[in-house]
N, C-alpha and C positions, 0 to 999 in steps of 0.2 A: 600530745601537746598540740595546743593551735598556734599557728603563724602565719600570721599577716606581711606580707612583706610589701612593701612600700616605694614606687620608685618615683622620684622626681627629678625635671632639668632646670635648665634655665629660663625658662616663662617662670618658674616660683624664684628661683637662685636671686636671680637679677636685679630683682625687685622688693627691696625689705617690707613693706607692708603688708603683702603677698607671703611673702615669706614667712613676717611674725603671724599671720592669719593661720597659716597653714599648720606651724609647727605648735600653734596652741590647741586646732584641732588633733592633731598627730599624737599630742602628749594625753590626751581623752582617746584617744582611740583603745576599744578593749583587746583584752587578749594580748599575748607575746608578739614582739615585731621587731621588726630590719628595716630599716630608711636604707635605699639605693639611691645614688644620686651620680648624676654627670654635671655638666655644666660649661658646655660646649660653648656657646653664644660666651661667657665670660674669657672661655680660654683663648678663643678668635681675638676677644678684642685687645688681651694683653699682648696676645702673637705679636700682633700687626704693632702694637706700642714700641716692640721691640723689635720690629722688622722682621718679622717670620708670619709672613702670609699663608693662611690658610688653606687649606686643600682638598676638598669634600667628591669623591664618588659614591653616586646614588645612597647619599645621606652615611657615609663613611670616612673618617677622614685618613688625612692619607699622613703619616705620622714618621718623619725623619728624625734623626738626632735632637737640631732644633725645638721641634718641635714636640716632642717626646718630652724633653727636660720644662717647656712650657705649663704642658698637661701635668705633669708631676708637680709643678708648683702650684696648679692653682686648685687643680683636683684635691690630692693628699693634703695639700698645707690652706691658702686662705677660705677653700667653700668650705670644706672638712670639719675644719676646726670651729669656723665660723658657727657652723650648726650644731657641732658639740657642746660649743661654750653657749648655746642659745636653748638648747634642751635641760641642759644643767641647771639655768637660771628657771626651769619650768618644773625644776626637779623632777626631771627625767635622769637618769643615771646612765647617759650616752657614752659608747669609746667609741674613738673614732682608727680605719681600717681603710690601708688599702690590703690587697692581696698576699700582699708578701708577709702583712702580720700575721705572726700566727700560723702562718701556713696555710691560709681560708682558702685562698684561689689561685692552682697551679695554674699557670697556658703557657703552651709554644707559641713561638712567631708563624704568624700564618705565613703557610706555602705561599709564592707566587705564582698563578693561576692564570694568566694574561693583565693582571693590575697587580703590584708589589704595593702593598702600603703600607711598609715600612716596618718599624716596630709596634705592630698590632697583634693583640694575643686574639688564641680561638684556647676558650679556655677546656681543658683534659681532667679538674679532679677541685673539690671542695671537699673541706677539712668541716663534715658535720658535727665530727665530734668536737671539736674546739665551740662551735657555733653552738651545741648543746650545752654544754655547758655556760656558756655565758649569759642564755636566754634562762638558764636553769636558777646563775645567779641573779638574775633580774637586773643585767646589764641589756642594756641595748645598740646591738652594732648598728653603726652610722660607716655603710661600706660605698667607698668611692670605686671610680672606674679605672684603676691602675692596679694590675696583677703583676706576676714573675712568673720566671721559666724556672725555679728552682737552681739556674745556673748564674746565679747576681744578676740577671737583665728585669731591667725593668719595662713593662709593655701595657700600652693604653688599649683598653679593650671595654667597650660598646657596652653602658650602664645597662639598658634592655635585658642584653646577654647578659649579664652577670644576675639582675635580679630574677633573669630566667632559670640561669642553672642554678642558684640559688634554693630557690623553690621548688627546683624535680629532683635537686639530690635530698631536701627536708622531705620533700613527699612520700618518700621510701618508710618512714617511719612517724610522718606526723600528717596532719589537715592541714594543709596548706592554701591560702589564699591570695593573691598575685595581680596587684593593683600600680597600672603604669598613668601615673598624673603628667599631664602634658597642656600644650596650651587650647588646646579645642574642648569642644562641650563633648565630645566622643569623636568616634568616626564619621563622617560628615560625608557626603553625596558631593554637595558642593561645599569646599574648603570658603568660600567666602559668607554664608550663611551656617549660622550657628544653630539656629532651627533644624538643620537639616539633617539631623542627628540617624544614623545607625541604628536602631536598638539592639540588635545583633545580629555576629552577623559570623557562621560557619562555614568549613572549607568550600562548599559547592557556592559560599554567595562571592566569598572570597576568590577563586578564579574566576566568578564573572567580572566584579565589581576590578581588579588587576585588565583584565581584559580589554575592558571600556576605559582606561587608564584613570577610574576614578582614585584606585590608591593605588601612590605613585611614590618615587624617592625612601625620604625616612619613614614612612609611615609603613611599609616592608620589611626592614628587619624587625620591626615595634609587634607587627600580625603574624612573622613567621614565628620570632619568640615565643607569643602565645599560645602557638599552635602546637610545637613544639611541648612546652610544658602541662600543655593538659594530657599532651600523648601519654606523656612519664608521671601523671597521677596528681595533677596538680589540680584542686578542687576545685579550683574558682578563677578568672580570668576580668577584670575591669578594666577599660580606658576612660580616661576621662579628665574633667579638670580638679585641680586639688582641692579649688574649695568645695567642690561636691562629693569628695570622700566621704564625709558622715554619713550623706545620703545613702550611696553606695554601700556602707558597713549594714546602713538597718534594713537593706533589700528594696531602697525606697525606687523608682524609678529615676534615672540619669546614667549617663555615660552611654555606652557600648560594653554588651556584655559579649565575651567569645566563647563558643560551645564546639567541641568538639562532632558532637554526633549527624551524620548525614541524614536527611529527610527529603523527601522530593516538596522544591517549593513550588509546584503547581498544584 
């Protein structure tokens, strides 16, 4: 089987026209797929509505009690849903998932390390075979960023990762393809020019380009992720902006692609 797996934030979430663009593309896109989605920038802003300020290290957030039961409302309930009942109307045949349905995505609470961030999963196991079958019935999961520990806890964990492990545990037995929509044209040189685009870029260009502190913060769990899952057999790696997905699906040139293989680049 092939899968496409799909992830989006909040530069599409935020923004409904954005949004209705994207997910009419989405619902054209070929082949079997999984919509991943976070939606961080919206959960900031209800925090803080409700007096629970944010807390981000190196593009992480740092997730106490408060804050916890934030992300579970806006993640699981109004994006989640939002985009189910917007896929449906596109007769898309979307459910909507966090972790704990189903049993998709075990994590523990990550160790504290020198930074505690609270109730954050590092996730330990995906339930393929649930996921096979659903992709088998021609449903399509709409998976947010809130897993469990199998022990009733519930834990906010890093859409990236999830659409990461996602993809290397489907790789095991299918093609798999691993497309992370963000608000830039791809990887960019410099973040304030959109020309400045990546075309790609692997692990030797990747410690240099970390090095020279061109990528910095979030855009570091977003290139370890990737890296990560082509290790584990993941066929295909894209960054880029969503409306440029079609592009992307027909091999057209955009985005940043990530490749695994070392080459000398002189």
């Amino acid at each position: 089987m092939k899968i496409n797996i799909i992830k989006i934030g909040g530069n599409v979430i935020d923004f409904p026209e954005k949004l209705d663009e994207f997910l009419a593309l989405f619902a054209k896109f070929p082949g079997h797929k999984i919509l991943v989605h976070g939606g961080g920038i919206m959960a900031s802003r209800f925090g803080e509505s409700l007096g629970v300020m944010p807390e981000m290290v190196d593009g992480r957030r740092i997730t106490d009690q408060e804050t916890l039961d934030v992300v579970t409302m806006v993640y699981a309930g109004l994006i989640n849903k939002n985009l189910v009942a917007k896929l449906q109307a596109l007769k898309v045949n979307a459910i909507g998932m966090t972790g704990a349905d189903g049993n998709i995505i075990r994590s523990i609470k990550r160790p504290v390390k020198g930074i505690d961030y609270g109730f954050v999963g590092d996730i330990q196991e995906v339930n393929t075979k649930l996921i096979d079958h659903l992709l088998s019935g021609d449903l399509l999961p709409v998976v947010n960023a809130i897993t469990h520990d199998a022990k009733g806890q519930l834990l906010n964990t890093n859409a990236d990762s999830i659409a990461s492990a996602l993809a290397t545990s489907l790789a095991k037995e299918h093609q798999v393809n691993l497309y992370f929509c963000f608000n830039k044209s791809g990887v960019l040189i410099d973040e304030k020019n959109e020309n400045s685009i990546i075309p790609l870029i692997n692990e030797d260009i990747y410690e240099e380009l970390r090095k020279e502190n061109v990528i910095h913060s979030g855009m570091i769990p977003k290139l370890d992720n990737a890296f990560e899952a082509l290790e584990k057999g993941v066929n295909h790696v894209w960054i880029g902006k969503a409306e440029n997905l079609h592009l992307a699906a027909k091999g057209k040139l955009s985005g940043t692609t990530i490749e695994r293989s070392r080459y000398d680049l002189y």
